[in-house]
N, C-alpha and C positions, 0 to 999 in steps of 0.2 A: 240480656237478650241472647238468641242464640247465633254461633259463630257458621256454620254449617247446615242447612236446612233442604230436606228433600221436598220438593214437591211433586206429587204424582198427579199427572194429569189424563184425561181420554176424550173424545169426543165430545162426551157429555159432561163434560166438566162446566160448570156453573159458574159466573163471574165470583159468585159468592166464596167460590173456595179460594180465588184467587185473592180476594180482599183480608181475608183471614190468614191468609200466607203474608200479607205484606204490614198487616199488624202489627207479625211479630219480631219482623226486622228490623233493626237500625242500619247505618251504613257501612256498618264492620261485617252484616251479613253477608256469606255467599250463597244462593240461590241456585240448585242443581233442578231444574222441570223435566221430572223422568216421565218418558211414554213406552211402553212396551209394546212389541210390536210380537207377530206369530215368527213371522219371514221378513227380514229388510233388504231390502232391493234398492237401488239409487231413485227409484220413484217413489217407494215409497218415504223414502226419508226426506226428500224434496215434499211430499206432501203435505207430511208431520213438520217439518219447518215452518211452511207459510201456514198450518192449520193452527200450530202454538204460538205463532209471532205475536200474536196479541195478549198474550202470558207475559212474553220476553218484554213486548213493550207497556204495560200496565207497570210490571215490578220497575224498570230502570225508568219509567216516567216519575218512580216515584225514589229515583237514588238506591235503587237497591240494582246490587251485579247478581246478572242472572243470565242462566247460559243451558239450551238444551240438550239433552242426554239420551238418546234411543238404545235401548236393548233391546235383543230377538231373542224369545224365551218363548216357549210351549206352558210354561208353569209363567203364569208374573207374579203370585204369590212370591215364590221362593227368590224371583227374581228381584224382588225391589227389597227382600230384609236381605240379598246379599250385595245388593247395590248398595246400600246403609251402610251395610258394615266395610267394605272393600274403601266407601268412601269419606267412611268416619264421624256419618254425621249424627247430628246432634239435637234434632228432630223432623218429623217425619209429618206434612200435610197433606191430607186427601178427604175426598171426599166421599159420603157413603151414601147408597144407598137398598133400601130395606126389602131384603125378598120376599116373597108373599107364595103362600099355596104350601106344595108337593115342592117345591125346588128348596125351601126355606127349611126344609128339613132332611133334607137328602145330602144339598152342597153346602161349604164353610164359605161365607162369602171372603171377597179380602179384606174386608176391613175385618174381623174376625181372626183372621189368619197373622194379619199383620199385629194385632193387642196382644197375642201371644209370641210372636218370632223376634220382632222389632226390638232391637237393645238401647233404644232411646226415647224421648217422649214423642208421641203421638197425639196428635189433633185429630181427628174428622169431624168434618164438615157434615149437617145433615141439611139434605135439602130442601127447604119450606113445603108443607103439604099444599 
């Protein structure tokens, strides 16, 4: 199993990604739930608290230590492969989902960005059609 696990969370994060995060833990796991933010201010990090507490409490209902992490980045791409690496871990969950149109050929989404940056293994999540 792995010793160190990121998981990336947003709004739209789906139970689903969180279930597959807690797969791959045993209770040796630690659990970082990274949310990037543009600007963090004390309300917004208050809001990110109670908005991910139910991340925090799904993993440790199920024995896993889990603890969350806000970064204020302009870029989150670059933000969460140097949040990995600054914190060493040892794989990376998130969940993906698929551009469609003019934007799907224009932008690299992050999950893209991340199969390439990321110095350890990578999960995504895709989200049921």
């Amino acid at each position: 199993m792995y010793h160190k696990m990121v998981l990336c969370v947003t709004e739209a994060t789906p139970e689903e990604v969180v279930r597959v995060a807690s797969k791959l833990c045993d209770k040796e796991t630690e659990v970082i739930v990274l949310h990037v933010v543009r600007v963090l201010t004390d309300l917004q990090r208050r809001e990110a608290e109670e908005k991910f507490a139910w991340v925090i409490e799904t993993l440790k209902k199920e024995g896993i230590r889990a603890r969350l992490e806000l970064v204020e980045s302009a870029d989150p791409k670059s933000a969460i492969v140097s949040f990995v690496r600054e914190n060493s871990a040892d794989v990376v969950v998130t969940g993906t989902i698929q551009k469609k149109g003019i934007l799907a050929l224009v932008s690299e989404s992050i999950s893209d960005y991340l199969i390439k940056h990321v110095p350890c293994t990578l999960v995504l999540v895709k989200r049921p059609d």
